[in-house]
DSSP file (Angstrom, degrees, kcal/mol; ACC not computed):
  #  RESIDUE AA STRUCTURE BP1 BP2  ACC     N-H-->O    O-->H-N    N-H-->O    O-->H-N    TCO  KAPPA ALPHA  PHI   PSI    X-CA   Y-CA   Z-CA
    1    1 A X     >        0   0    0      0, 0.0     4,-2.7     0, 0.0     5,-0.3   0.000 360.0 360.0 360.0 -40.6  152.0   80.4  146.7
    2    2 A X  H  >  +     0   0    0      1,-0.2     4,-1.4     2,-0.2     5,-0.0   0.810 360.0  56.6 -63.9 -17.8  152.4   78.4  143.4
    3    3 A X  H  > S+     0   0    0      2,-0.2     4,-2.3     3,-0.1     5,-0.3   0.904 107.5  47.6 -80.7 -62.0  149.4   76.3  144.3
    4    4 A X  H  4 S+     0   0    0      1,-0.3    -2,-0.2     2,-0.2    -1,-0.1   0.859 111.2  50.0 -54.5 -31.0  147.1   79.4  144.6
    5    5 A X  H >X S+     0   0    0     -4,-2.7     3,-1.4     1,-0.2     4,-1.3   0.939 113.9  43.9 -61.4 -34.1  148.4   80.9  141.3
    6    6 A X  H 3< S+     0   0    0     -4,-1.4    -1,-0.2     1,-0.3    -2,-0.2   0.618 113.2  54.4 -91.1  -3.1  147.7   77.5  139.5
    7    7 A X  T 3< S+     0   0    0     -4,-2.3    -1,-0.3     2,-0.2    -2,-0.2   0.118 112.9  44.0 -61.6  -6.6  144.1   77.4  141.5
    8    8 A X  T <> S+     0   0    0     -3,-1.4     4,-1.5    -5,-0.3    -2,-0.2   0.777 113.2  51.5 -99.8 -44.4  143.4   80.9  140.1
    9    9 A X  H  X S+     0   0    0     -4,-1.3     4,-2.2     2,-0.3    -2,-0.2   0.742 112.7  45.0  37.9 -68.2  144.7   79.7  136.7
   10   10 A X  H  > S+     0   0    0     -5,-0.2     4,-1.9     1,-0.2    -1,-0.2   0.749 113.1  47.5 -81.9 -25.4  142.5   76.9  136.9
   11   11 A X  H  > S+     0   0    0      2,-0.2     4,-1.9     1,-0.1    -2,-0.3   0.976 107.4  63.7 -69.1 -45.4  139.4   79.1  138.2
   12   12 A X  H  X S+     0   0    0     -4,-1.5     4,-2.7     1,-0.3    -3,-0.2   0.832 105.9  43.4 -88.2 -51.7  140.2   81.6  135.3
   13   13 A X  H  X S+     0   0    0     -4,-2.2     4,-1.7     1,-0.2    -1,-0.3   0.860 107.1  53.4 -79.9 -25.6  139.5   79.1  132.9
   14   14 A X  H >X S+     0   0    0     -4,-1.9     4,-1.8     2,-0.2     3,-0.8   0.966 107.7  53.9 -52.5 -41.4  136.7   77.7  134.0
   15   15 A X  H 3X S+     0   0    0     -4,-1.9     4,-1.0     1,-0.3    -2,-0.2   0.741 105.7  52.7 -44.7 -48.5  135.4   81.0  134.1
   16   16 A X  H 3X S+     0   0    0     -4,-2.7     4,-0.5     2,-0.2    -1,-0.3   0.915 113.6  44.8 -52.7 -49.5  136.3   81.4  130.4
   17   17 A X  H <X>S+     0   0    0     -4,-1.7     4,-2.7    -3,-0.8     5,-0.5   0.833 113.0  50.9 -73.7 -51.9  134.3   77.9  129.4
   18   18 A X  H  X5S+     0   0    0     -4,-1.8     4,-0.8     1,-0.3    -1,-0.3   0.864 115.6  38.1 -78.8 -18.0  131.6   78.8  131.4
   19   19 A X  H  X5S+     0   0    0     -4,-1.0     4,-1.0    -3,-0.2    -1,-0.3   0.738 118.2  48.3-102.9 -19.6  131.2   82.3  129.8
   20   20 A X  H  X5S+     0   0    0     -4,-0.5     4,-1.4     1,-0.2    -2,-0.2   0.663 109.3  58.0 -92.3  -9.2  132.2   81.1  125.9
   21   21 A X  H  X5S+     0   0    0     -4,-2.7     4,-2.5     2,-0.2    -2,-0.2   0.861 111.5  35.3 -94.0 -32.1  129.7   78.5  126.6
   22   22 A X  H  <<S+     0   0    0     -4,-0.8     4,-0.3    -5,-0.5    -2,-0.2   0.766 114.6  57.4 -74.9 -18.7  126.6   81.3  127.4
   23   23 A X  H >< S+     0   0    0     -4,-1.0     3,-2.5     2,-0.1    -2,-0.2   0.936 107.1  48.8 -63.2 -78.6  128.1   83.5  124.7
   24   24 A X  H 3< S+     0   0    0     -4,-1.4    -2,-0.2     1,-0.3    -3,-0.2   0.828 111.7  55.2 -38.9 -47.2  127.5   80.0  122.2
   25   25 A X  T 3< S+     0   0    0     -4,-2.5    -1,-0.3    -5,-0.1    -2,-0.1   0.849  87.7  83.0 -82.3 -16.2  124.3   80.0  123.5
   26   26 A X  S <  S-     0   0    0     -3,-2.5     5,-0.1    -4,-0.3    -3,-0.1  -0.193  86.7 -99.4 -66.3 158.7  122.9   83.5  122.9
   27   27 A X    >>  -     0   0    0      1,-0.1     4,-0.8     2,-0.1     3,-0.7  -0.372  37.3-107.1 -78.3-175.7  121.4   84.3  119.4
   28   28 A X  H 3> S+     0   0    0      1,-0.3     4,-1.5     2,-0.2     9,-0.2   0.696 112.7  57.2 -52.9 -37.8  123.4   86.0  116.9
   29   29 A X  H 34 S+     0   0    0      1,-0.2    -1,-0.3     2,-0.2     8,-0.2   0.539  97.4  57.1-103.1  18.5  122.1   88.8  116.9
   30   30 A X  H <4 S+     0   0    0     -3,-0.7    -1,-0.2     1,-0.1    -2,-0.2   0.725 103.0  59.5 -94.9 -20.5  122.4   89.6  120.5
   31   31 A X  H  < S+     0   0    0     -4,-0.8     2,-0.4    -3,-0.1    -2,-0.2   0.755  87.8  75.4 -68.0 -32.0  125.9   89.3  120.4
   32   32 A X     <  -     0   0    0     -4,-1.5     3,-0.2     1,-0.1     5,-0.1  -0.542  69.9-145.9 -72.9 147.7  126.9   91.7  117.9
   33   33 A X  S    S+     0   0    0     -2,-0.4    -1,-0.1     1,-0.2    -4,-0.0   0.607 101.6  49.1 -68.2 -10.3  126.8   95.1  118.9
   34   34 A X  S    S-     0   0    0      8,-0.0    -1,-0.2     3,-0.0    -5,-0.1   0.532 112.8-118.3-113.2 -36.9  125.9   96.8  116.2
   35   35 A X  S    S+     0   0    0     -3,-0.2    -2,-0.1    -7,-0.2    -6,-0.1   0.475  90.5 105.6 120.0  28.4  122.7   93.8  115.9
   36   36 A X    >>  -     0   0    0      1,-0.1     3,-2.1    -8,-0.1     4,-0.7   0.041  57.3-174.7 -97.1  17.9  124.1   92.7  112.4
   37   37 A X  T 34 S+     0   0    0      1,-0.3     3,-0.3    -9,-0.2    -1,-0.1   0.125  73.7   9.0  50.0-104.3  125.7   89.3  113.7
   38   38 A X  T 34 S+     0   0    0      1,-0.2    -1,-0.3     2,-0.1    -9,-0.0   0.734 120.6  74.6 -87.5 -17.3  127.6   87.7  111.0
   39   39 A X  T <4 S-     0   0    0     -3,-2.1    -1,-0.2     3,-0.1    -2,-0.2   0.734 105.0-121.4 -50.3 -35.3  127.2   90.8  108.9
   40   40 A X     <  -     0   0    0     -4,-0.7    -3,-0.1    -3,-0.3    -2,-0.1   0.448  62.5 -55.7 129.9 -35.6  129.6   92.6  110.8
   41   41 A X  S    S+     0   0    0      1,-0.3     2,-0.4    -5,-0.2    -1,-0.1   0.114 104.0 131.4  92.0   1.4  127.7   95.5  112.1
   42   42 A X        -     0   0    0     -6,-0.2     2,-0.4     1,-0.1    -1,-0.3  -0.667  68.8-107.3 -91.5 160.0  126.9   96.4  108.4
   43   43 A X        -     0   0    0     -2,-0.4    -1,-0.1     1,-0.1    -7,-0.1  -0.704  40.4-108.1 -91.2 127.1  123.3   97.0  107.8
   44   44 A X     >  -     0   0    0     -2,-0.4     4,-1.4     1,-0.1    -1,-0.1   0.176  25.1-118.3 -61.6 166.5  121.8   94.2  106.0
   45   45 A X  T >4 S+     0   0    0      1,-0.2     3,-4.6     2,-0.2    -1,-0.1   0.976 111.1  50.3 -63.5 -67.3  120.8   94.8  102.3
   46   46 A X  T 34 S+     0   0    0      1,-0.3    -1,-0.2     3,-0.0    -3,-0.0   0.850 112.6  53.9 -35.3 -63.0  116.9   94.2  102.3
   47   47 A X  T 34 S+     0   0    0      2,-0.0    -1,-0.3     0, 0.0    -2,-0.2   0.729  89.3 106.4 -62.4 -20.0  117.0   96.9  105.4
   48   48 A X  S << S-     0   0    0     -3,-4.6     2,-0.3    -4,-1.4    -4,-0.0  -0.279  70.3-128.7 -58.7 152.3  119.0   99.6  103.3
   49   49 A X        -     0   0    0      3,-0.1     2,-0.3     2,-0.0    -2,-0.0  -0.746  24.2-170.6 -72.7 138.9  117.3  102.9  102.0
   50   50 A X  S    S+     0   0    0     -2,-0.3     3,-0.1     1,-0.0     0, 0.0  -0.940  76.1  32.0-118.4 147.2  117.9  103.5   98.0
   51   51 A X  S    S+     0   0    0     -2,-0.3     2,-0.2     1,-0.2    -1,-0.0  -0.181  90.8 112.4 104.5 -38.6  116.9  106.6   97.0
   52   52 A X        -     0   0    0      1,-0.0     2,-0.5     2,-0.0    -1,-0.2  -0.441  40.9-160.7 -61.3 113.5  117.5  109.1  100.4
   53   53 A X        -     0   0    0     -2,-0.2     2,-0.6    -3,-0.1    -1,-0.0  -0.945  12.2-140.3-106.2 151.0  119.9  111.7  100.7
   54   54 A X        -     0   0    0     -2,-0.5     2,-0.2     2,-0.0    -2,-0.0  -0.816  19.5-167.8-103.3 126.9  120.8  112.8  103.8
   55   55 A X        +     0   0    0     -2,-0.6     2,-0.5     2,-0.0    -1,-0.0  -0.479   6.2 179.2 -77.0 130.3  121.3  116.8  104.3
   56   56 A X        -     0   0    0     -2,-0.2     2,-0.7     0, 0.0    -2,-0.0  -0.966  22.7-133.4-163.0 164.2  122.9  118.6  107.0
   57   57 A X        -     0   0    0     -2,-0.5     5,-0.0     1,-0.1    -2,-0.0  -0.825  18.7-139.8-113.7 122.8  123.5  121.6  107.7
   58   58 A X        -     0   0    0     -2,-0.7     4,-0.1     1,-0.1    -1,-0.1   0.272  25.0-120.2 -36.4-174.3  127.0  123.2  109.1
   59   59 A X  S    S+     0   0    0      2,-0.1     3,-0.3     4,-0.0    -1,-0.1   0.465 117.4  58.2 -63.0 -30.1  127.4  125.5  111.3
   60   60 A X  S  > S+     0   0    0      1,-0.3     4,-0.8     3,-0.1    -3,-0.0   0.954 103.7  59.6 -67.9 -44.8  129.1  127.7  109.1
   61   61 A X  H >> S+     0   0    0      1,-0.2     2,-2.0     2,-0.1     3,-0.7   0.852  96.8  63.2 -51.3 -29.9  125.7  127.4  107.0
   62   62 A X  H 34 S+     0   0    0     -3,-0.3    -1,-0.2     1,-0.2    -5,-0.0  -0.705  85.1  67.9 -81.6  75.5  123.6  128.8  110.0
   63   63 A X  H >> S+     0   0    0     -2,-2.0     3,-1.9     0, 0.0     4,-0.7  -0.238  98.3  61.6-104.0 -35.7  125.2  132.2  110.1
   64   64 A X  H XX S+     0   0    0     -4,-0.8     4,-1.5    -3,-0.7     3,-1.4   0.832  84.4  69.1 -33.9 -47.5  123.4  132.4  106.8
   65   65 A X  H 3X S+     0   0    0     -4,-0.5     4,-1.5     1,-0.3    -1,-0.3   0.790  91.8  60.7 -56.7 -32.8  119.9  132.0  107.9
   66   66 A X  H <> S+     0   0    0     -3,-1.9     4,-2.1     2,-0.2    -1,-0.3   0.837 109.9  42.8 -61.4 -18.9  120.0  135.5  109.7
   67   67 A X  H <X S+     0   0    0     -3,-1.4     4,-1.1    -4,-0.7    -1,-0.2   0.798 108.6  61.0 -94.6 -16.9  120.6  137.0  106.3
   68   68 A X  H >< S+     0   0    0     -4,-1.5     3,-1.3     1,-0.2    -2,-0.2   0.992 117.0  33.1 -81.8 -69.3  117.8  134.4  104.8
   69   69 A X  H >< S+     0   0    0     -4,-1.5     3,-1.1     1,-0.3     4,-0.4   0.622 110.9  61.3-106.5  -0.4  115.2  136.1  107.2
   70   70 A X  H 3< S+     0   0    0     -4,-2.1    -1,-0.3     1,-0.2    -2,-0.2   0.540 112.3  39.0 -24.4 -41.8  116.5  139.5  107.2
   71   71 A X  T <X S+     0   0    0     -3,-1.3     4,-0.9    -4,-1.1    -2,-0.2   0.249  81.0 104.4-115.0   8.4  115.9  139.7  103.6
   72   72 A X  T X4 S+     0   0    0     -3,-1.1     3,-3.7     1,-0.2     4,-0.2   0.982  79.6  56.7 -58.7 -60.4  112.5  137.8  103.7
   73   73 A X  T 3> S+     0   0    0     -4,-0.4     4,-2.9     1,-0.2    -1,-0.2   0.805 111.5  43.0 -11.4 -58.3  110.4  141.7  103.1
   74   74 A X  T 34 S+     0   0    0      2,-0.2     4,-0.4     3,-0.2    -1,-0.2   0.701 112.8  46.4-104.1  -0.2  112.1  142.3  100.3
   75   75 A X  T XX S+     0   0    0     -3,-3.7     3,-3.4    -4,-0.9     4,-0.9   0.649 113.4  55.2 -84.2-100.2  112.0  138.8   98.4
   76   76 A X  H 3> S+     0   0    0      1,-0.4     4,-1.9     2,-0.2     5,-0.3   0.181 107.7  46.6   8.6 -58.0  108.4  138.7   99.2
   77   77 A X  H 3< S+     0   0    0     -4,-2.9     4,-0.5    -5,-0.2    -1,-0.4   0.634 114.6  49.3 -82.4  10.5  107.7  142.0   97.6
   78   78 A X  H <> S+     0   0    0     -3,-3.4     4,-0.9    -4,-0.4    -2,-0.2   0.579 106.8  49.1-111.9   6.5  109.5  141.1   94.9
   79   79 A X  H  X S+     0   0    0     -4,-0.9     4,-3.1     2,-0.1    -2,-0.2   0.901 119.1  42.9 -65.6 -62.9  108.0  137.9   94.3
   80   80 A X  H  < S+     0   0    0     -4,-1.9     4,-0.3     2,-0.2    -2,-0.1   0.928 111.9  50.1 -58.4 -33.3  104.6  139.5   94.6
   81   81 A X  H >4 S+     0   0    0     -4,-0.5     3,-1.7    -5,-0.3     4,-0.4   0.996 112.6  49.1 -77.5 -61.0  105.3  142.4   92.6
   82   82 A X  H 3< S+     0   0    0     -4,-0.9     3,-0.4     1,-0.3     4,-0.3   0.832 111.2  48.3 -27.0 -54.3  106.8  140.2   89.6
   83   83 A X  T 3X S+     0   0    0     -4,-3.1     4,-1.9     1,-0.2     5,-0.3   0.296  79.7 104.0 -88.7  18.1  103.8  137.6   89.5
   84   84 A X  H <> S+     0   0    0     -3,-1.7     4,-2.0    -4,-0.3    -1,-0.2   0.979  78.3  59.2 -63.1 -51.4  100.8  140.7   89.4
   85   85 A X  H  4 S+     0   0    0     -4,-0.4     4,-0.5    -3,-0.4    -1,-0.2   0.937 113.9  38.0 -42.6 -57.9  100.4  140.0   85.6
   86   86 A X  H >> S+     0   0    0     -4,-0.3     3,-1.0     1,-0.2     4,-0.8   0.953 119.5  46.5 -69.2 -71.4   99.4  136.2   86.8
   87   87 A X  H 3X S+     0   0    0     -4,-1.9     4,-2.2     1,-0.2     3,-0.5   0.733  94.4  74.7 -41.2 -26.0   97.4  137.1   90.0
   88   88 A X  H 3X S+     0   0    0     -4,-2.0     4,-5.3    -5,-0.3    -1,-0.2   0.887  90.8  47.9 -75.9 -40.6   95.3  139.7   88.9
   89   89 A X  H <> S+     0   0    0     -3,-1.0     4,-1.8    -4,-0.5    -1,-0.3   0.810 115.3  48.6 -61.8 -20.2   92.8  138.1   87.0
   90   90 A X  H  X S+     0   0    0     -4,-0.8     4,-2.0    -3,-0.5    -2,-0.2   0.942 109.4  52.3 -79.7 -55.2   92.4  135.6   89.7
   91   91 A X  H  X S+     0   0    0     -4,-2.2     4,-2.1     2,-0.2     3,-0.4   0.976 114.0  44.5 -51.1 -51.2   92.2  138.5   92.2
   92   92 A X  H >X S+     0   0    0     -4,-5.3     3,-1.3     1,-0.2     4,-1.0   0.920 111.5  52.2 -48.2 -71.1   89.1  140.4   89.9
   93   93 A X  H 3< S+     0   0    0     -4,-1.8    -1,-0.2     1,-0.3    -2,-0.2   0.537 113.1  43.3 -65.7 -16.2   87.4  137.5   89.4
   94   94 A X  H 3X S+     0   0    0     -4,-2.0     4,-2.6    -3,-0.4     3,-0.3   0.915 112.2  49.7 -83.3 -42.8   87.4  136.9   93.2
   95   95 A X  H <X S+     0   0    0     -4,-2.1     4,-1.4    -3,-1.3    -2,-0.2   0.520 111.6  56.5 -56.2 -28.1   86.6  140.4   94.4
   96   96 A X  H  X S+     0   0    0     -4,-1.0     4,-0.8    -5,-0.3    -1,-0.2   0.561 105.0  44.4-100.3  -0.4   83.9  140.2   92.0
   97   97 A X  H  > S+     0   0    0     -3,-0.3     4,-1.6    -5,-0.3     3,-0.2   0.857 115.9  46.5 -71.5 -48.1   82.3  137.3   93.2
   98   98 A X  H >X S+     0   0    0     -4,-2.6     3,-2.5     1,-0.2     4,-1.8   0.984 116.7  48.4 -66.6 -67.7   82.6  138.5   97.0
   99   99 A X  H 3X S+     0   0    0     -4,-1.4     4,-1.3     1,-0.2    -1,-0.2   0.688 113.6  45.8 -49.0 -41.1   81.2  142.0   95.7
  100  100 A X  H 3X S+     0   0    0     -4,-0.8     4,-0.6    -3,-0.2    -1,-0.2   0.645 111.4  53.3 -86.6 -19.1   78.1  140.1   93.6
  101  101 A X  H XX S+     0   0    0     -3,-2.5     4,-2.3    -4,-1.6     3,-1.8   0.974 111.0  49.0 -58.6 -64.4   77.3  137.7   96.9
  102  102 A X  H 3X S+     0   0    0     -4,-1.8     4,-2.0     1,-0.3    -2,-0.2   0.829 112.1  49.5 -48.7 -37.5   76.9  140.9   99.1
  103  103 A X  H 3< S+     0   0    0     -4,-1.3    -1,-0.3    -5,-0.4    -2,-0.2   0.781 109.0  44.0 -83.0  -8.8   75.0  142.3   96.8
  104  104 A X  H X< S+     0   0    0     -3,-1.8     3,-3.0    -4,-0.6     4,-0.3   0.966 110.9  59.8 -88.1 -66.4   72.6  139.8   96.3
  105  105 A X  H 3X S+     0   0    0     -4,-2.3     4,-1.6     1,-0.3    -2,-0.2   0.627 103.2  51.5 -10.8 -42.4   72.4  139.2  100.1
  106  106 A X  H 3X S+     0   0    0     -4,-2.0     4,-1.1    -5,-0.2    -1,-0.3   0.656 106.7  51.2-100.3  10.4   71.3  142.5  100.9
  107  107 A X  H <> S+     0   0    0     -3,-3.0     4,-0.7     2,-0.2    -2,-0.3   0.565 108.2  50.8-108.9   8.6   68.8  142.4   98.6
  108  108 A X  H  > S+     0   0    0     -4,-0.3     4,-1.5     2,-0.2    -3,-0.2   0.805 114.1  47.4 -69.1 -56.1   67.3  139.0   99.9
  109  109 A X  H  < S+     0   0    0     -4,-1.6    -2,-0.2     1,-0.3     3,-0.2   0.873 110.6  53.3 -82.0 -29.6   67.4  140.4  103.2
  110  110 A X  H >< S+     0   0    0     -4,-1.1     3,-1.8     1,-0.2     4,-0.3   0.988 112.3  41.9 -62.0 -67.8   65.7  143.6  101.8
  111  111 A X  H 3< S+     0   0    0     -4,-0.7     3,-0.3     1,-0.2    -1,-0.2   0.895 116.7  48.2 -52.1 -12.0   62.9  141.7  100.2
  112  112 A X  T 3< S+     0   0    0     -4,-1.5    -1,-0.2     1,-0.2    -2,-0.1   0.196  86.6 112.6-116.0  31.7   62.5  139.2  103.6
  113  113 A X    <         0   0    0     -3,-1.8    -1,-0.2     1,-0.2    -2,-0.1   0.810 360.0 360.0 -75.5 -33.5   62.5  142.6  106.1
  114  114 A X              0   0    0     -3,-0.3    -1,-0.2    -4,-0.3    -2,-0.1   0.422 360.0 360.0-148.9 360.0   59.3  142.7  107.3
């Protein structure tokens, strides 16, 4: 029995050799797990973002959103109803365009009737 353990022993370590030696041969970055190598796993500098933030949203924020589209109607008219003083001129001047086309239009097609 003492022969087989120190024949197992002896297998165990080849085994080791033979596997640090395939390890040694892979590149760096195939070893890490994370595919930073010597880094660590930290993500190298040149590859960081500057500038991002990242957002997320709770779950305790989502109960909110029902209330967010619940209440869209009545922001909506009072968005609209608040900005009429801006819109309006934009709105004549448009209505009076469409109104001055039409009219001109039926009075090409009147002149080119028959």
């Amino acid at each position: 029995r003492r022969q087989d353990s120190h024949g197992s022993q002896e297998m165990q370590s080849t085994v080791r050799q033979s596997l640090s030696r395939a390890v040694a041969r892979m590149p760096s970055a195939a070893r890490s797990m994370a595919g930073g190598g010597s880094t660590g796993g930290k993500t190298p500098t040149y590859k960081r973002m500057r500038g991002v933030v990242e957002q997320h949203t709770s779950p305790f924020e989502l109960q909110q959103m029902s209330t967010l589209f619940a209440n869209f109607g009545k922001k909506f008219k009072h968005e609209t109803v608040d900005n009429i003083p801006d819109l309006a001129p934009a709105v004549i001047i448009f209505a009076g365009m469409i109104a001055y086309v039409e009219f001109c239009n039926t009075k090409i097609k009147a002149e080119h009737r028959y």
